[in-house]
C-alpha positions in Angstrom: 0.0 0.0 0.0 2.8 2.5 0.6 5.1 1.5 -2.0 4.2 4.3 -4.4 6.0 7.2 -2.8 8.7 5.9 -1.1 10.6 8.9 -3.1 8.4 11.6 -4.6 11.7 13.7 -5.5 12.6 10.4 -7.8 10.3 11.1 -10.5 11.4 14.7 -11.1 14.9 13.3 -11.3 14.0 10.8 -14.0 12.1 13.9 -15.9 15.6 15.9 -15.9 17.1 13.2 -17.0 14.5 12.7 -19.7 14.6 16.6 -20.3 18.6 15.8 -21.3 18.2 12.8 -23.5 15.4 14.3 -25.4 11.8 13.5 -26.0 9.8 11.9 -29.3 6.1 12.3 -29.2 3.8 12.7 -32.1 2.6 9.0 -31.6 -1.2 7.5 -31.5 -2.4 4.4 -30.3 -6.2 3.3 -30.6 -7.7 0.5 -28.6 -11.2 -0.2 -30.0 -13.8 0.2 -28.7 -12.6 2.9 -26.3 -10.9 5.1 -29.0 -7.5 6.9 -29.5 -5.0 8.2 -27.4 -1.8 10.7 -28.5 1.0 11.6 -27.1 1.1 15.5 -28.4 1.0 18.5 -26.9 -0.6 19.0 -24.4 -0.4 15.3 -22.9 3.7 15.6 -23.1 6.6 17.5 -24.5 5.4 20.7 -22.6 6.8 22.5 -18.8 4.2 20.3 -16.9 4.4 17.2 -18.8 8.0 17.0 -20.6 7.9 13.3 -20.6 5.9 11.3 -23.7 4.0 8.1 -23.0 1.1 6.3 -24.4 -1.3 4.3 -22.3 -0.6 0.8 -22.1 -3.2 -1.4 -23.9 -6.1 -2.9 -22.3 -5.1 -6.1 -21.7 -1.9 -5.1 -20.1 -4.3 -2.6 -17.5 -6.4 -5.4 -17.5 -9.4 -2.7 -15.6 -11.6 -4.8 -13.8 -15.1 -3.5 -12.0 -15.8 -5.2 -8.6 -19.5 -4.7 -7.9 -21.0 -4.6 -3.8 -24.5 -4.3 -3.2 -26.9 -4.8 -0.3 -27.2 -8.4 -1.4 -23.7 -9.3 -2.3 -22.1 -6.7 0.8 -18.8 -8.7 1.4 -17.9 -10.7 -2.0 -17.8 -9.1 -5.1 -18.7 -10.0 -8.2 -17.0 -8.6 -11.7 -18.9 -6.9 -14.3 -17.9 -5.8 -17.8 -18.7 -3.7 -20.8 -18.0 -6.7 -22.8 -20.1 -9.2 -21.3 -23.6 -7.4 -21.5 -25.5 -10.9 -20.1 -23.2 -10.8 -17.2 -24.4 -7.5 -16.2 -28.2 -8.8 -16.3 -27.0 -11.8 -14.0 -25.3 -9.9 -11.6 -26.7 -8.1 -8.7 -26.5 -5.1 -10.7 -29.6 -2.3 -9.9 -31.1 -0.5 -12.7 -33.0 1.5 -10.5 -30.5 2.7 -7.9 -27.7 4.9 -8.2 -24.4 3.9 -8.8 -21.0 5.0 -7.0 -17.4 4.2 -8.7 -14.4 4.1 -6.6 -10.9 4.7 -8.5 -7.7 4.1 -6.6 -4.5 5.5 -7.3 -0.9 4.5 -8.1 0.0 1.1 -6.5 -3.3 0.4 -4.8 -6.3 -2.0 -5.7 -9.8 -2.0 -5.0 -10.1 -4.8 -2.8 -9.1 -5.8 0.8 -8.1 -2.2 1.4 -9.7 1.7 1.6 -11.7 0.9 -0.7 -13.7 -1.8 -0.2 -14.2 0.2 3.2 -15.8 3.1 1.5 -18.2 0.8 -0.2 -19.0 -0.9 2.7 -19.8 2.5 4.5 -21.4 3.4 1.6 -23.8 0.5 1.5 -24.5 1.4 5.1 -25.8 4.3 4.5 -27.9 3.6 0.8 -29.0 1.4 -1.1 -26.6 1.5 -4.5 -24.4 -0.3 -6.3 -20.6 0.3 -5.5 -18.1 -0.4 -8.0 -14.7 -0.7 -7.1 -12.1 0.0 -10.2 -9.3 -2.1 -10.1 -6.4 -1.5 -12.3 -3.7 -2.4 -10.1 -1.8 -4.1 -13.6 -1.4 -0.4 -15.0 -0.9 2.0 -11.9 2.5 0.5 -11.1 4.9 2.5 -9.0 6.7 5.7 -8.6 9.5 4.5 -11.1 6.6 4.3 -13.5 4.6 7.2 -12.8 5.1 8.7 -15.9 3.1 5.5 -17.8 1.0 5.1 -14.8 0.0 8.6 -15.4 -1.0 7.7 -18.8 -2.8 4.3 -18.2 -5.5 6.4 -16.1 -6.6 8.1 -19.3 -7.4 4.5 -20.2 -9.1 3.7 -17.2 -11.1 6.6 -17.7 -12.0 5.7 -21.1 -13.0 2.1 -19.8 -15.2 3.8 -17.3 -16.8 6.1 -19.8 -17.3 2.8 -22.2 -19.0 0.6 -19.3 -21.5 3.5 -18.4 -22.0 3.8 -22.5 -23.4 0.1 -22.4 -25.5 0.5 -19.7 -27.2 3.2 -21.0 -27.6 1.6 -24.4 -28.4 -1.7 -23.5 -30.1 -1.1 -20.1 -31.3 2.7 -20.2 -29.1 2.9 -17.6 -28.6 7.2 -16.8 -25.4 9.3 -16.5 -27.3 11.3 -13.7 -27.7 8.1 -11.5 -23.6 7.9 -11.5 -20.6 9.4 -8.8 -17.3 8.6 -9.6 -14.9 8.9 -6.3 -11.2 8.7 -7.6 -8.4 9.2 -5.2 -4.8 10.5 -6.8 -4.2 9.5 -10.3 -7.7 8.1 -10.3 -9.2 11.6 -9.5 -7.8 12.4 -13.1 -9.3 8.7 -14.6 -12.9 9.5 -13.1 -12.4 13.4 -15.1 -11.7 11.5 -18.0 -14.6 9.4 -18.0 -16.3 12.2 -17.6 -14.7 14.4 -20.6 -15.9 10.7 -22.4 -19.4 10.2 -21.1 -21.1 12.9 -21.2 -23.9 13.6 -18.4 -22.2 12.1 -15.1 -24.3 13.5 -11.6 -21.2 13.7 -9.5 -17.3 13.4 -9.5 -15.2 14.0 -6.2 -11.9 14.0 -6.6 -9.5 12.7 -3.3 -6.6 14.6 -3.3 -5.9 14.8 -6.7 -2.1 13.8 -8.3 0.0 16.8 -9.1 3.0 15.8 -10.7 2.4 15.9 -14.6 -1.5 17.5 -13.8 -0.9 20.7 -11.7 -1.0 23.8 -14.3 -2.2 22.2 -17.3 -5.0 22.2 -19.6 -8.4 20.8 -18.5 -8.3 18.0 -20.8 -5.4 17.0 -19.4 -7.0 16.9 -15.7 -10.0 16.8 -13.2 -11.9 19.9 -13.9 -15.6 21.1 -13.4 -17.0 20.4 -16.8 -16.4 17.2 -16.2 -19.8 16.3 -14.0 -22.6 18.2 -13.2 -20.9 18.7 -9.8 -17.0 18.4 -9.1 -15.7 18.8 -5.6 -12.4 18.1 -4.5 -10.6 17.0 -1.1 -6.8 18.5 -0.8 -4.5 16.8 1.8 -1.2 16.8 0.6 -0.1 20.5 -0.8 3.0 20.7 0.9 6.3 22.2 -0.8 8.3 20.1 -2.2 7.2 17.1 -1.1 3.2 17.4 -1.1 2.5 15.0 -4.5 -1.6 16.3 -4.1 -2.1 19.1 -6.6 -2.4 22.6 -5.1 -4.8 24.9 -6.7 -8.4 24.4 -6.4 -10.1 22.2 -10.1 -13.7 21.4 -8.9 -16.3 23.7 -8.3 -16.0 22.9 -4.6 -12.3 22.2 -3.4 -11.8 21.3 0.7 -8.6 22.6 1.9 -8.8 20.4 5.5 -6.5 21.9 8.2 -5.1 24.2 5.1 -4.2 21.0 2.4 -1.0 20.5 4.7 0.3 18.8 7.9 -2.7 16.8 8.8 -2.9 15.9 12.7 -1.7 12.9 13.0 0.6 12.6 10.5 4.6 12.9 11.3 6.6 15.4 9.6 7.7 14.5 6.2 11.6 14.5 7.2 10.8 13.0 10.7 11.7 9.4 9.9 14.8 9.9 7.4 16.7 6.9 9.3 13.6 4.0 8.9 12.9 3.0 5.4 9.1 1.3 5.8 8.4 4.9 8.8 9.3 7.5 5.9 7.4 5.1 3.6 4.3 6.2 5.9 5.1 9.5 7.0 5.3 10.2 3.0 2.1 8.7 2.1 0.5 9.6 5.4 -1.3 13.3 4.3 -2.2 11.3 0.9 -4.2 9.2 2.1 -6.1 11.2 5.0 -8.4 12.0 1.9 -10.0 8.8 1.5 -9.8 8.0 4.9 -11.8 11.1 5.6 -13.7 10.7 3.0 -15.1 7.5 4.4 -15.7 8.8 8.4 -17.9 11.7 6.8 -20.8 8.9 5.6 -20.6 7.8 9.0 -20.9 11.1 10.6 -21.9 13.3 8.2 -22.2 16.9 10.2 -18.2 16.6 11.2 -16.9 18.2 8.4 -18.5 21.7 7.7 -16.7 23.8 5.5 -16.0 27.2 5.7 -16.4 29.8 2.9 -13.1 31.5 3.1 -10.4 33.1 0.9 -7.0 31.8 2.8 -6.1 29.3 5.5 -5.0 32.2 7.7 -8.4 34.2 7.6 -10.3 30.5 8.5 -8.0 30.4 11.8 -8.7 33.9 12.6 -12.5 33.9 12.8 -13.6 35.0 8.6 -17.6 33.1 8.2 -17.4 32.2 11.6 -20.7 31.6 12.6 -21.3 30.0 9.2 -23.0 32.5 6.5 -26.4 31.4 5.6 -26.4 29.1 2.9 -22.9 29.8 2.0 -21.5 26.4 4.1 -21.0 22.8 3.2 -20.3 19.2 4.0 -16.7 18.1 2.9 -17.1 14.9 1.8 -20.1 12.1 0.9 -22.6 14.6 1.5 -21.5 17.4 -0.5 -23.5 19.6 -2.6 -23.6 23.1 -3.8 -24.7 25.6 -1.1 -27.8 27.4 -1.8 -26.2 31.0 -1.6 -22.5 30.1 -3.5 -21.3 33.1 -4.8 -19.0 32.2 -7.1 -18.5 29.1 -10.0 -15.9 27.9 -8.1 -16.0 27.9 -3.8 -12.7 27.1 -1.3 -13.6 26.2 1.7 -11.6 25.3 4.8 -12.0 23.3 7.9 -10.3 21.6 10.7 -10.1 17.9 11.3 -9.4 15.6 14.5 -5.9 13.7 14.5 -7.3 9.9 15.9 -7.7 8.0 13.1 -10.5 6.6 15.3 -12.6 9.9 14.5 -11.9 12.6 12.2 -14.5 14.5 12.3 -14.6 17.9 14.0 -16.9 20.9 15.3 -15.6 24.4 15.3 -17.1 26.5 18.4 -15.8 30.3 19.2 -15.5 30.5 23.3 -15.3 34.0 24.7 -14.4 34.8 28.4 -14.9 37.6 30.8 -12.5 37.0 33.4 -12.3 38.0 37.0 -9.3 38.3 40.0 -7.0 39.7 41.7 -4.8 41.2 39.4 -3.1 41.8 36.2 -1.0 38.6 35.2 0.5 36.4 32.7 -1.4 33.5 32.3 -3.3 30.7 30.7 -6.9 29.7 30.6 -8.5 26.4 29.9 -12.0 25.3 29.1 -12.9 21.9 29.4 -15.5 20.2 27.3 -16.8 16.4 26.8 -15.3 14.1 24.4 -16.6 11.1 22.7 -15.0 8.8 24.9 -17.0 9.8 28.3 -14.0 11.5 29.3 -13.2 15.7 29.2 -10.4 17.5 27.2 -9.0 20.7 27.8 -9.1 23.5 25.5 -6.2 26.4 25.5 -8.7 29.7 25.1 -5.7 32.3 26.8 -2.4 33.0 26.8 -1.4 36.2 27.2 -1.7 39.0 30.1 -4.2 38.2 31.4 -6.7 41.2 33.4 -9.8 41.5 36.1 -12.9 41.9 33.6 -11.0 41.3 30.5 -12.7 39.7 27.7 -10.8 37.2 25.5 -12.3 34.5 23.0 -10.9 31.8 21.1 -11.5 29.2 18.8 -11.2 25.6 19.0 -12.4 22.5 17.3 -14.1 19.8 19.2 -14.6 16.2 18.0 -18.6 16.0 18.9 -21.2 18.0 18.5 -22.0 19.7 22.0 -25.1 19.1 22.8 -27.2 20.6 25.9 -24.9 21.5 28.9 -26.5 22.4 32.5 -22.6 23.5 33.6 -19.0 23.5 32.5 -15.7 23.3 33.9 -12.4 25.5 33.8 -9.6 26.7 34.9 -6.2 28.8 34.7 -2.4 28.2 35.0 0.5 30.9 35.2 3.2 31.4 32.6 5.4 32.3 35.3 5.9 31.2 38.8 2.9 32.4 40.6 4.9 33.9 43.3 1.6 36.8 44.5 -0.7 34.1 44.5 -3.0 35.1 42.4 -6.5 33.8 41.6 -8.6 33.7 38.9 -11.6 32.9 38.1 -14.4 32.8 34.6 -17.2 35.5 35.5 -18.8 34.6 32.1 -18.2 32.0 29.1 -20.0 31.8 26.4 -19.9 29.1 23.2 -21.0 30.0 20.1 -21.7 27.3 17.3 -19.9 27.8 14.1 -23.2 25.5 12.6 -25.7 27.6 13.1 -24.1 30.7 15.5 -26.6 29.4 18.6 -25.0 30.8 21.8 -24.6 28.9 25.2 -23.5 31.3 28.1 -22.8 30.3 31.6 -21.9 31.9 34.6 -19.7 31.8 37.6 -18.5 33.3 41.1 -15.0 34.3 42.8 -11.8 33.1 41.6 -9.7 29.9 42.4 -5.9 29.2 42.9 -3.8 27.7 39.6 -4.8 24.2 38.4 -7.9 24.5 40.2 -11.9 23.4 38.3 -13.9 26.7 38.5 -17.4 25.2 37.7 -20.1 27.4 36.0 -23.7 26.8 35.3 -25.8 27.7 32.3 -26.9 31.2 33.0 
């Protein structure tokens, strides 16, 4: 599974080197029925794609479609555009919708993430999940440059199987979502530059190298489906291999597109081979893995309307405008009140990869005591464990009556609270023994901007619960 990028500077070496040696393109290859594929501009021999490479043939991809339904949840069975009967006998729903899942360079689409997503899927509705396997063709990061290129076949395949089932089973475009994740992101835009008419594509942190900067028939873009939203996870420089700028008409830029909790940094492992293997691949992959936690909990990943990372951390569409919000992930639509063609929207997520999801709350503080003071004040709020976790609102000089506020990101929804704990810790050595104490707190819901206030009396020593009660 981690094989692919166990050295993402590798395949800019092996362009350089193919930069120096020169490069031939003007070739075609056709593969009936799915048509013709070239090698000229702009598919090679330009800054974003120097190297030239056809797709491999079909039999050498060897694409394969693993169907799950509700009556075949655990065992799949394989369907294909050439064997029309097959698709009658399987357990193949005309009347539901369907959802294809595209894996990326050196995966598969069974026994792993994506089997998972279809099982979460068929949790939630009743469709048929097709898992596309074309582990034959997506190779390995010595071979990115072809692997790159089979996904264009992949996506024709796609677009071919979805041609038969409309001609032989009236079978609709607008029933389809295509969920690709890396170089399938660009196979599922293909299939739909090929088919016209598909309902959804969602594209899991897209590949960049060889797709970042160039034309849109080259890569995932909006005309490709009716709707196009995208998950970034990996735009780190130089290492990030998820492509940067936003190609949907919805792109999620969780915790900023970089560094997601939980993940080591990149260069944090340099002496263990199979750790920098993960710590590579680790931001990658957070965007299937989060993709799959939001159809289980579907309200922990609201997106916020925003024009930078920075302006999301300091407050900007915090509570969320009206109608201008949206689900990252399975649920995903348009908002009713989008401003623009094309929407960036940002969010925080949770670090256990036991729950990823995430609620952003504002908490503002009128403090109380006996003096001014350098110190630190904590808020502490139920977790999905039973437990209690402290939040960090203050740190700073801290004054009698001052007001300070906060954001933080919680991993449940708070529901009704009757009282609430706190409590404050020095910088310093608290050598005047101060006290302090929370004369007012109040938490404000980034969902919906509902405000829960509570109250409190005196002060208490350092390290001490102060408990308040709704007010």
């Amino acid at each position: 599974m981690s094989e692919p990028l166990t050295n993402v500077s590798l395949l800019w070496v092996l362009i350089v080197l193919h930069g120096c040696l020169g490069i031939v393109t003007g070739r075609e290859v056709c593969y009936y029925p799915l048509g013709c594929f070239s090698d000229e501009q702009p598919w090679a021999g330009t800054p974003e794609r120097p190297l030239a490479a056809l797709p491999w043939s079909p039999e050498e991809i060897n694409t394969r479609f693993f169907l799950h339904t509700r009556q075949n949840p655990k065992q799949h069975q394989i369907i294909s555009a050439q064997n029309v009967t097959g698709i009658g006998a399987s357990a193949f729903q005309t009347n539901q919708n369907s959802t294809f899942i595209v894996h990326g360079m050196g995966h598969k689409a069974e026994n792993n993430w994506v089997s998972d997503m279809c099982k979460a899927i068929l949790e939630a509705e009743d469709v048929n999940c097709i898992g596309v396997d074309w582990r034959e063709g997506s190779g390995n990061i010595k071979m990115y440059v072809q692997a790159a290129n089979n996904a264009r076949l992949v996506g024709a395949e796609i677009a071919y199987l979805l041609q038969v089932l409309q001609t032989e089973y009236g079978y609709p475009a607008s029933k389809v979502h295509v969920i690709g994740h890396s170089l399938g992101a660009h196979a599922a835009g293909e299939a739909g530059k090929r088919h016209q008419g598909i309902r959804r594509i969602t594209g899991l942190d897209p590949a960049k190298q060889l797709f970042e900067d160039t034309p849109e028939e080259v890569r995932l873009d909006p005309s490709d489906a009716g709707f196009v939203d995208v998950i970034h996870t990996d735009i780190s420089f130089p290492l990030g291999v998820g492509i940067v700028k936003p190609i949907g008409h919805l792109d999620f830029y969780p915790n900023g597109g970089k560094n997601m909790p939980g993940c080591p940094p990149k260069l944090s492992d340099l002496g263990n081979m199979d750790a920098l293997v993960d710590t590579l691949t680790c931001n990658h992959f957070r965007a299937f893995l989060y993709y799959t936690e939001s159809i289980r909990r579907r309200e922990g990943f609201l997106g916020y309307p925003c024009d930078s990372y920075k302006s999301f951390l300091s407050g900007a569409s915090f509570p969320c405008p009206e109608g201008r919000c949206t689900f990252m992930g399975h649920y995903s639509q348009l908002p009713p009140a989008l401003k623009a063609p094309q929407q960036i929207f940002y969010l925080n997520t949770g670090g256990s990869i036991s729950s990823f999801s995430s609620w952003r709350y504002k908490v503002s503080i009128t403090l109380q005591g006996t003096r001014a003071f350098m110190g630190k004040f904590y808020v502490l709020l139920p977790t999905t464990g039973g437990g209690t976790q402290q939040f960090e609102i203050v740190s700073k000089k801290t004054a009698p009556g001052g007001n300070f506020s906060g954001f933080i990101d919680v991993g449940l929804e708070l529901g009704p609270m009757d009282n609430m704990d706190c409590k404050w810790a020095p910088v310093f050595l608290n050598i005047f023994r101060c006290q302090f104490g929370a004369q007012r707190i109040e938490i404000q819901s980034g969902k919906d901007g509902k405000v829960s206030a509570f109250c409190g009396n005196g002060t208490v020593q350092e390290n001490v619960l102060q408990k308040l009660i709704l007010c």
